[in-house]
N, C-alpha and C positions, 0 to 999 in steps of 0.2 A: 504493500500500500504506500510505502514511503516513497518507492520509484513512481507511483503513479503520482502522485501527488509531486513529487519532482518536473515532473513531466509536464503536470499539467501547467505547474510557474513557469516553466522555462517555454512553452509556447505564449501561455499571454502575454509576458514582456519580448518575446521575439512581434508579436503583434503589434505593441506601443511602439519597436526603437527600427520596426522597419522600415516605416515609412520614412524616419529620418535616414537610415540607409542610402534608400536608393534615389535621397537626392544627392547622395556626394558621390564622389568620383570613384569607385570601384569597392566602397566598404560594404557597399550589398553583399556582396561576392565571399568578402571577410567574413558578414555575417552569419550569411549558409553555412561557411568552412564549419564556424566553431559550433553552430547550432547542431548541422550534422553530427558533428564527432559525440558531443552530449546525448542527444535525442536519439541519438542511430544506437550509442551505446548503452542507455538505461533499456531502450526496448530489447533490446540482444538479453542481457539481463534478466529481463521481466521471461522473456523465452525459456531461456537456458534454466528457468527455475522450475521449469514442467516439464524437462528433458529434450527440447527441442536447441538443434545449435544457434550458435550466435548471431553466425553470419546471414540466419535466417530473419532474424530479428533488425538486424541492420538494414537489409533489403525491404523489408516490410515500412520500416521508419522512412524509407526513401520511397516508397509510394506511397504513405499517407499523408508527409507534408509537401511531397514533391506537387509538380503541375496537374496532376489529372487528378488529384483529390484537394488536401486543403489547402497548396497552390503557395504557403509559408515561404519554397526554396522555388525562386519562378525559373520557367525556361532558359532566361538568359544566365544565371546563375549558376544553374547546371553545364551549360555549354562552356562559361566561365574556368568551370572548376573539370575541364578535360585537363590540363597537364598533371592534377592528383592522379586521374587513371590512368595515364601514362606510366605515372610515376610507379605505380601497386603493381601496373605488369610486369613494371622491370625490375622490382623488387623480388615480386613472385616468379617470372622465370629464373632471376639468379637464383634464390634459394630451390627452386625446383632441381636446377640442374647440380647445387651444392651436396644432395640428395642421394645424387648416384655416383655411387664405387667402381669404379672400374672392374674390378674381382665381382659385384656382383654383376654389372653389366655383362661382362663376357659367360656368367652363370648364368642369366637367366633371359639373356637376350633373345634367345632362339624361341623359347615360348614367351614370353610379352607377343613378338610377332607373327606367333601362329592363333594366339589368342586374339588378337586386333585383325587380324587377315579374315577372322573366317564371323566376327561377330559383325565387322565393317561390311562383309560383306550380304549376310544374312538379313542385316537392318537396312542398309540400300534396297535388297529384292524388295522387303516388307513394305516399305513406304509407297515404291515405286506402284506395286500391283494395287494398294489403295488409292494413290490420286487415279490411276486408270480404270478399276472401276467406281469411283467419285466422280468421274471425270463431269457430269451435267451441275455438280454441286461445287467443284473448283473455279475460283472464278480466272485463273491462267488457261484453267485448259477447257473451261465450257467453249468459248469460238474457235477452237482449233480446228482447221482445215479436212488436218489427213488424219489418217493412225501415226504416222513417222512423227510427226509435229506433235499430238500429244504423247509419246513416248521420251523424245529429245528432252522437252520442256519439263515430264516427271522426273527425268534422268539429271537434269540441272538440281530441282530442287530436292531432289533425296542426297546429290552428293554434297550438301550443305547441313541437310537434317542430321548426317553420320556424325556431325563432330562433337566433342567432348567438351570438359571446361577444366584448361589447368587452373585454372585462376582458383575457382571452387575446392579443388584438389587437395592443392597446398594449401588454402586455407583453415580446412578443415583437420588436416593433419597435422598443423601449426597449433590448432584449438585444442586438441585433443591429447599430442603428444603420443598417435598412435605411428608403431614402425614393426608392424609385423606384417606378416606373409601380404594379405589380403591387401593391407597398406602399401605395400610394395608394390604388388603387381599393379593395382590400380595407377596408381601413378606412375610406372612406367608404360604401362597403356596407355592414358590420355596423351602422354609428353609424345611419344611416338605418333601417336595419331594428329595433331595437331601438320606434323609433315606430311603424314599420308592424303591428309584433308586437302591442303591446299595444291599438290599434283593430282587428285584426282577432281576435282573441280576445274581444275584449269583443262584437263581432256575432256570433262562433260562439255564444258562451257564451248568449247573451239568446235565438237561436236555438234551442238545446237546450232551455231552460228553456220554451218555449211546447211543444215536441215531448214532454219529458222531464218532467214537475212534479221540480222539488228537493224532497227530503226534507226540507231542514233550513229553518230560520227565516231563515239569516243573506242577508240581500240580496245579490242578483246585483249587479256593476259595471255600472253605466247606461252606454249610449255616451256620456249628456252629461256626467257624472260622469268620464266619462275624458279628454274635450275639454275640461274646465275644469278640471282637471290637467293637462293637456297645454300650454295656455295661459296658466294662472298658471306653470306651470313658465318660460315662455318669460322673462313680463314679470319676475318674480327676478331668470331667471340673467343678463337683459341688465343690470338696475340693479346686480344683484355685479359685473355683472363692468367694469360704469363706474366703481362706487365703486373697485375694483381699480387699475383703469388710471387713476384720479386719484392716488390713494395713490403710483403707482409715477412719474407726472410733480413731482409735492408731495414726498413724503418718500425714498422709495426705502432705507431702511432699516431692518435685520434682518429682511432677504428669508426666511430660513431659517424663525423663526419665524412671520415672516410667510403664506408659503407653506401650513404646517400650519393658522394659525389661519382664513386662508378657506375651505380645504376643510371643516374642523367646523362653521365657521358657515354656510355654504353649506348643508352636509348637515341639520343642527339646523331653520334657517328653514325647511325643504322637507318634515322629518316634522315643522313646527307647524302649516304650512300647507296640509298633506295634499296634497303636488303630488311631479310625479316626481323625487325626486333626481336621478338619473343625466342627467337631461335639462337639469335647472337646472345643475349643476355644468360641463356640456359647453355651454349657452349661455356661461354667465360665462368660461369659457376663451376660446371663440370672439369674444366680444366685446373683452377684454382683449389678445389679438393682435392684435385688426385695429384698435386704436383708441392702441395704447402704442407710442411708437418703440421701431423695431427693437432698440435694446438694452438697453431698459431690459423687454422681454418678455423675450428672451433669458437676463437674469439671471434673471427669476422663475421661466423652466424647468425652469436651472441647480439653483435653489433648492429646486425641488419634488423633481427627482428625487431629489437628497441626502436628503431627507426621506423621500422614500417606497421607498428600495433596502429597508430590513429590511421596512418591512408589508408591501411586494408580498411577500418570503419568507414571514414567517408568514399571508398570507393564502391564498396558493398551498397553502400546507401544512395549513391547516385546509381547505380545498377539499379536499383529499385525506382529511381524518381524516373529513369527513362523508358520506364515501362509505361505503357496508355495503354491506362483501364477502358478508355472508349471501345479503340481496338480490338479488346477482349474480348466487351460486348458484342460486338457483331460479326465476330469471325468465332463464335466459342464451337458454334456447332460443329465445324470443319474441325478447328482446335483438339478436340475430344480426342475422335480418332485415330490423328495422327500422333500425339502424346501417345496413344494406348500400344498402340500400333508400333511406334517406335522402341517403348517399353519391351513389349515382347518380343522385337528383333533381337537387341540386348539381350533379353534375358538367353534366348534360344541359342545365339552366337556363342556366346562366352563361355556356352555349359558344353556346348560342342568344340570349341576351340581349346578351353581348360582340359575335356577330356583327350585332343589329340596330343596338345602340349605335356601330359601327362603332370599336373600337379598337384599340391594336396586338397584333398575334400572339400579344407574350408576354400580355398583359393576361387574352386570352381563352382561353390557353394554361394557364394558371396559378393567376388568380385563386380558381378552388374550392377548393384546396386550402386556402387562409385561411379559409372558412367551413364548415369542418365542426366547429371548437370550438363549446358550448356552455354556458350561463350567463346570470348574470342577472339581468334581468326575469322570463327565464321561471322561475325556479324560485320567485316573489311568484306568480305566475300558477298554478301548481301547487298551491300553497296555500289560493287562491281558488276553487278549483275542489272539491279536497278539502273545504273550510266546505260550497260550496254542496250537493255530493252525498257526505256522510261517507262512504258504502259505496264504489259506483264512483269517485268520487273519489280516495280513497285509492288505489285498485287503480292509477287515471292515472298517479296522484303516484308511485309504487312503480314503476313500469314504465319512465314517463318519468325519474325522475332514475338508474335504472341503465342506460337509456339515454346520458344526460349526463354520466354518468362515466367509460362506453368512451369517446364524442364529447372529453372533457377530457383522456385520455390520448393519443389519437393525434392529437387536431387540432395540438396545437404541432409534433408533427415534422412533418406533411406540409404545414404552414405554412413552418417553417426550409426543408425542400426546396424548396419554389414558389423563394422569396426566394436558393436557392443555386443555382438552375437558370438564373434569371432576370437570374442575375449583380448583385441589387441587394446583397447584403451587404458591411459596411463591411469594407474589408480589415484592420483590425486586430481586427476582430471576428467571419471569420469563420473563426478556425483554433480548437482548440480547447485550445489552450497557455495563454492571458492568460485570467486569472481577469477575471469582469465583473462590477461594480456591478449590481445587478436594475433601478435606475431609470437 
């Protein structure tokens, strides 16, 4: 009761000191910041006290004061506070990629990617054969032409629907403190997938485009064009993350700052060089673990997290405000079954991929439930898609990200359940008494 009562002061004086806000020169902006980190973190709280996680609560806070309800953090505010989620992705892919061991990569690389190969594949068919026969109830593919033209068009947007969410991932495994098996694999699933996402959209997409002419001017993504993003991403994030693991055997001080200042610069070099963030950022961790003694890594995790406990909260919570409940409303019908639909590709893949990869019980028992978040990549891909076919595009982009926003509500809890069934959860972390740092 005391957080709600928190809660409820800290909106009415955001109500009085707005308006003076957003006559001055950018302290609107300031004001969300700090409102967000507050409001996003008592509701995570209020959550996390009924066993549900944090990050759900954040999100939640981020569409209730955002623009499509009580409009407290308005549009521009939100679009203001994009370098925060800049910032959280390249937090979160370093520490994603800080994650993985070398020794265990090379153990368990083989199945990660037989597990992702046959679940990816399994959820693509599923989707596909429901917008085809949906096809009079979709509004991309109700005027389509031929057969070839509504299969091209389902074939774009299922290679969009496959993907995952590291962001959620490590999140959650941040909250929890969970690093066993299930934890494992899950996360090296989505990380992997996040690559497999964007070349195989990029062959739907060039696909469509020979079946489908684009309307618009703006150039399709070449497959070479993504491989040499792909690849400069690589040679980056491996030189960050040496020059990293020098700094940390040479200097090793003010980690804290330090910490914030690679992931900017990280992120910055990656849109100069038009190559993938997420991938460069998650190299450079990757290489920085496997190449710094043990504790001189350990301290820069330390450091990161501290650093990134408030943006993961306000990133979570503008996740949340750039959700449109409008949208929801009128596309829920559609919504349903492809959420379900997608669900049970998932579920069917992973239990068939865990059993060819041959792993344990819980591994193949559990792991789906980690990849039904989504985020991203794909929602850069969303975007690409809408340039290239304003009309249907758009329609994708509409469908898919209220897709993405039921996927972002329920994937954390049946994530925390995998990981509380699984017995991986930290014992001091998995009762819902101790308030918890978000990094």
């Amino acid at each position: 009761m005391r957080r709600v009562v928190i809660l409820a002061l800290l909106y009415t004086a955001m109500q009085l000191v707005l308006p003076l806000g957003a006559a001055g020169h950018g302290s609107e902006t300031l004001l969300a910041f700090g409102f967000l980190i507050v409001a996003a973190y008592t509701i995570g709280e209020l959550l996390s006290a009924v066993g549900l996680p944090r990050i759900v609560g954040y999100m939640a806070a981020g569409m209730l004061f955002g623009p499509s309800a009580l409009g407290t953090v308005s549009a521009n505010a939100v679009n203001a506070l994009t370098p925060v989620s800049s910032l959280a992705i390249a937090l979160i892919a370093f520490l994603a990629g800080a994650e993985l061991r070398w020794g265990e990569v090379r153990e368990h690389g083989i199945a990660i990617l037989k597990i992702l190969g046959v679940e990816m594949s399994v959820t693509f068919v599923c989707i596909v054969a429901l917008l085809i026969g949906l096809q009079r109830w979709v509004p991309f593919l109700s005027d389509a032409t031929g057969v070839e033209e509504v299969v091209v068009l389902a074939v774009v947007f299922a290679a969009m629907a496959v993907v995952h969410s590291p962001a959620v991932t490590m999140a959650l495994l941040n909250e929890t403190g969970a690093r066993g098996p299930v934890a494992r694999t899950t996360l090296g699933v989505v990380l992997v997938s996040d690559v497999m996402v964007v070349l195989f959209f990029s062959i739907a997409l060039a696909l469509a485009r020979s079946v489908v002419p684009a309307s618009s001017t703006t150039a399709a993504v070449s497959i070479g064009a993504v491989l040499k993003e792909l690849v400069g991403a690589l040679i980056v994030g491996a030189a960050l993350g040496g020059a990293v693991a020098l700094y940390l055997r040479m200097v090793k001080h003010e980690l804290f700052l330090f910490a914030i200042l690679v992931t900017v610069f990280g992120a910055e070099i990656a849109g100069l060089l038009h190559i993938e963030a997420l991938l460069t950022l998650l190299v450079a961790g990757f290489v920085t673990e496997n190449t710094s003694r043990t504790s001189d890594a350990a301290a820069l995790r330390t450091a990161m997290e501290r650093s990134a406990a408030p943006v993961f909260v306000v990133f979570f919570a503008l996740a949340g405000a750039a959700i449109s409940l409008e949208s929801l409303a009128s596309v829920w019908p559609l919504i349903i079954p492809i959420v379900l639909v997608r669900a049970g590709g998932i579920w069917i893949g992973t239990r068939l991929g865990a059993r060819w990869a041959r792993v344990s019980p819980l591994e193949a028992r559990y792991t789906w439930m980690g990849l039904i978040s989504q985020a991203g990549v794909a929602v850069g891909l969303a975007a690409v898609l809408s340039s290239v076919y304003p009309v249907r595009g758009a329609s994708m982009r509409t469908i898919f990200l209220a897709a993405l926003a039921v996927n972002q509500l329920i994937g954390p809890v049946l994530f925390r359940r995998a990981l509380s069934r699984s017995d991986e959860l930290t014992p001091s972390r998995s009762g819902a008494e101790e308030p918890l740092p978000v990094g």
